[in-house]
C-alpha positions as CSV (number, residue, x, y, z in Angstrom):
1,X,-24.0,-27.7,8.6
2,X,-23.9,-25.8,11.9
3,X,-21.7,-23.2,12.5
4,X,-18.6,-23.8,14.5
5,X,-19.8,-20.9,17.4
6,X,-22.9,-23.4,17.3
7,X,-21.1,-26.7,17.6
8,X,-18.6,-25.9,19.6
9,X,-21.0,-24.2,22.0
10,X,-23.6,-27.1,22.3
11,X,-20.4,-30.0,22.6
12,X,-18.8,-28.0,25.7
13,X,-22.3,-26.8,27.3
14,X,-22.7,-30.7,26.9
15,X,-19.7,-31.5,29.2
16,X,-20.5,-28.7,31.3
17,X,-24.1,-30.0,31.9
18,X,-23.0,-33.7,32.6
19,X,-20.6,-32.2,34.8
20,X,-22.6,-30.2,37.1
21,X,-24.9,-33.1,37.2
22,X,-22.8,-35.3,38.6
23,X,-21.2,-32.7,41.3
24,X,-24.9,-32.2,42.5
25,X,-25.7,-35.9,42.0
26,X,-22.6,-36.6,44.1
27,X,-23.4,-33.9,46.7
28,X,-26.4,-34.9,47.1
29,X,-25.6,-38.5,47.9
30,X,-22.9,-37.6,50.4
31,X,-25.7,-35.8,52.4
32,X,-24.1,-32.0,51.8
33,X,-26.8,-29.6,52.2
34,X,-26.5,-26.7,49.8
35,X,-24.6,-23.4,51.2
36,X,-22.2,-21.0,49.5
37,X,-19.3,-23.6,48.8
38,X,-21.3,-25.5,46.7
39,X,-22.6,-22.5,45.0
40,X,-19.2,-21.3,44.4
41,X,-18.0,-24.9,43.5
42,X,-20.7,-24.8,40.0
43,X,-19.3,-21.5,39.4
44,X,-15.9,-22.9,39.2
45,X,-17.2,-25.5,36.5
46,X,-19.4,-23.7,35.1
47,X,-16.4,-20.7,34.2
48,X,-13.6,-23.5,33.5
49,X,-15.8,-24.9,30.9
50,X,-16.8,-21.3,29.5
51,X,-13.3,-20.8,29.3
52,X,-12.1,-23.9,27.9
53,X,-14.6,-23.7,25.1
54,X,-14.0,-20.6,24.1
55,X,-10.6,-20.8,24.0
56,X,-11.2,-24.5,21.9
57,X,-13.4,-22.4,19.3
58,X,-10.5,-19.6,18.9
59,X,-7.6,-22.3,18.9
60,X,-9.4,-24.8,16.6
61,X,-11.8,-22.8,14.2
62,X,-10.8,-19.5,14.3
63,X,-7.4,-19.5,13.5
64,X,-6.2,-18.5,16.6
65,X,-8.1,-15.3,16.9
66,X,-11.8,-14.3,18.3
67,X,-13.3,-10.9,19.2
68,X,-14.8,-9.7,22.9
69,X,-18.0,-10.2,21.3
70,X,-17.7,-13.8,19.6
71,X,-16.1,-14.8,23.1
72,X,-18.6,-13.6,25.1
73,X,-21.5,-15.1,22.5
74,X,-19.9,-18.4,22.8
75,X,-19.6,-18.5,26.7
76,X,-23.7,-17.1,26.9
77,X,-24.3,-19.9,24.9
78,X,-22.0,-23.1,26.0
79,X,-23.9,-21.8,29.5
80,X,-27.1,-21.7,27.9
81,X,-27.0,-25.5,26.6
82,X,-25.5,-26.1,29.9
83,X,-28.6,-25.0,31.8
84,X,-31.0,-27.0,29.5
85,X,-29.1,-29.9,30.2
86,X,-29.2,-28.8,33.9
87,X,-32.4,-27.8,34.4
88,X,-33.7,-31.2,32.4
89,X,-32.2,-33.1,35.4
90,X,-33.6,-30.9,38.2
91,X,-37.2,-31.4,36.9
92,X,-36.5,-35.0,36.7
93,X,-34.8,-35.1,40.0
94,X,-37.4,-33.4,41.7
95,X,-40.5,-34.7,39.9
96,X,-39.6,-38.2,39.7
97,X,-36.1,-39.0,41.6
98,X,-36.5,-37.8,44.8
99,X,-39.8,-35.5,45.5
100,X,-39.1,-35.5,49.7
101,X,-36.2,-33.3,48.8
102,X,-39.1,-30.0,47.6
103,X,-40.2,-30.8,51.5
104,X,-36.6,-30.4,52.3
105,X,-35.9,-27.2,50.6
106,X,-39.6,-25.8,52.3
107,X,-38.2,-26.9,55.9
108,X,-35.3,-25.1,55.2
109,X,-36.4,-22.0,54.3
110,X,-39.0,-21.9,57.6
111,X,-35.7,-22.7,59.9
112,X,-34.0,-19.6,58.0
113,X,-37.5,-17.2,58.2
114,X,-37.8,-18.6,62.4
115,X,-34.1,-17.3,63.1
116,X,-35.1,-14.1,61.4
117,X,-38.1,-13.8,64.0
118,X,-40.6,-13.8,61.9
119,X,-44.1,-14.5,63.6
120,X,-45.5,-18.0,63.0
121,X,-48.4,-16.4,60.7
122,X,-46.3,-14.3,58.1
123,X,-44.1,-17.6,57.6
124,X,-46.9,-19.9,57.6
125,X,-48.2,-18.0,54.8
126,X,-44.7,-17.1,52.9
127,X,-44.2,-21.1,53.1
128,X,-47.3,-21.9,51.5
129,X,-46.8,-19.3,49.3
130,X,-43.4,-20.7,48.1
131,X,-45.1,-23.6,47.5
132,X,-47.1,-22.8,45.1
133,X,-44.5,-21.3,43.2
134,X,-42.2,-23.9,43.7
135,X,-42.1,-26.6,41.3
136,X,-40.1,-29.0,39.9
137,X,-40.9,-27.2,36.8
138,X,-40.3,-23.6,37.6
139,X,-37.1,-24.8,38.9
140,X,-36.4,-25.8,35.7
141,X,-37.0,-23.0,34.4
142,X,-35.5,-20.7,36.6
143,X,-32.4,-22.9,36.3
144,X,-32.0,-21.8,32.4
145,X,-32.6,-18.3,33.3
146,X,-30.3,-17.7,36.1
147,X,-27.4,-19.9,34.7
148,X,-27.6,-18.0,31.4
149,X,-27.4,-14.9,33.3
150,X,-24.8,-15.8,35.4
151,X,-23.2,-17.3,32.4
152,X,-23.5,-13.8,31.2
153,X,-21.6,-12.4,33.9
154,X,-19.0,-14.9,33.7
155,X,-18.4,-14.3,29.6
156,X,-18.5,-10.3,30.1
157,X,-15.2,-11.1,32.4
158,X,-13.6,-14.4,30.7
159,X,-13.8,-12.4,27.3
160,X,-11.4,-9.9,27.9
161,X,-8.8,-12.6,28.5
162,X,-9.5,-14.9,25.9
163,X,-10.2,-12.6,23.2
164,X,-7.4,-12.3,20.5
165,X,-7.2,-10.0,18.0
166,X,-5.0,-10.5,14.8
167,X,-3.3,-8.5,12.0
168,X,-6.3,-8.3,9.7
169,X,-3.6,-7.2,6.9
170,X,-1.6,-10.1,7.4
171,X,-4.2,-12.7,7.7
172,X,-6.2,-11.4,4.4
173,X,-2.5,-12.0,2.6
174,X,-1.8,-15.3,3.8
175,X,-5.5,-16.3,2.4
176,X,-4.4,-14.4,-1.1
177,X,-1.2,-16.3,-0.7
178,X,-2.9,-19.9,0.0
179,X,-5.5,-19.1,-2.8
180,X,-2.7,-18.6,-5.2
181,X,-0.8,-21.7,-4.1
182,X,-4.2,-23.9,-4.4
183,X,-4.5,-22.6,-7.7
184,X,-0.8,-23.1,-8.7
185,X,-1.3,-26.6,-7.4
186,X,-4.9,-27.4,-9.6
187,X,-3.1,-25.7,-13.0
């Protein structure tokens, strides 16, 4: 049986994931190129999931309570299935979907290295560089690390509000107490 930090975790990284997907999917077929808004926009669903997860685990399994630590674990890791889910679609969507769009995201960065003044050579070379490096697949990858991370950041912040400590004293009594009421009820 999995754990409930486990469960919990994977079902809400799930949503998170399908989410995102369909923003970008959306964004994407509208024609918006990518900029800071939409950055800030997967941030936004990317924290309101952490924090609605979280906040499901302590409410629903916990009884209520959950450490800064537990709370951060479980945002690092609804994020982490999140960016699996994520980065399983960008490899598809650029590999197999739409493959212009790598050309896209090359032109864009040689407009942005032009209206720094580069000379032609250097970003001739830091284009063809990028493309080597630049993969459907190491975008995948580099999707599960970065949204982890950031997921990371996120958690180290959402924790502090989320987390919810309890009176250990009177929580270990009202376990004696329902232990001795099971046991009244079996005799």
């Amino acid at each position: 049986m999995k754990s409930p930090l486990l469960k919990n975790s994977m079902n809400f990284g799930a949503l998170n994931g399908v989410a995102i997907i369909i923003v970008s999917l959306l964004i994407y077929l509208i024609g918006i190129k990518q900029n800071f808004a939409i950055s800030l926009i997967i941030y936004a669903i990317n924290i309101l999931f952490i924090v609605l997860g979280t906040k499901y685990l302590r409410d629903q399994h916990l009884q209520g309570q959950i450490s800064y630590g537990k709370s951060v674990g479980s945002g690092v890791l609804i994020s982490l299935f999140m960016s699996i889910i994520v980065a399983f679609y960008i490899f598809i969507f650029f590999k197999l979907m739409a493959p212009a769009e790598m050309d896209k995201i090359f032109e864009q960065q040689e407009e942005v290295l032009y209206s720094q003044g580069l000379p032609e050579d250097q970003i001739e070379m830091s284009i063809e560089m990028a493309k080597k490096f630049t993969t459907p697949f190491t975008m995948a990858i580099g999707t599960v690390f970065s949204y982890t991370f950031l997921g990371l950041l996120f958690s180290l912040v959402t924790a502090a509000f989320i987390k919810k400590g309890g009176d250990s004293y009177q929580q270990m009594m009202k376990e004696v107490e329902k232990e001795m009421n099971d046991e009244q009820s079996n005799a």
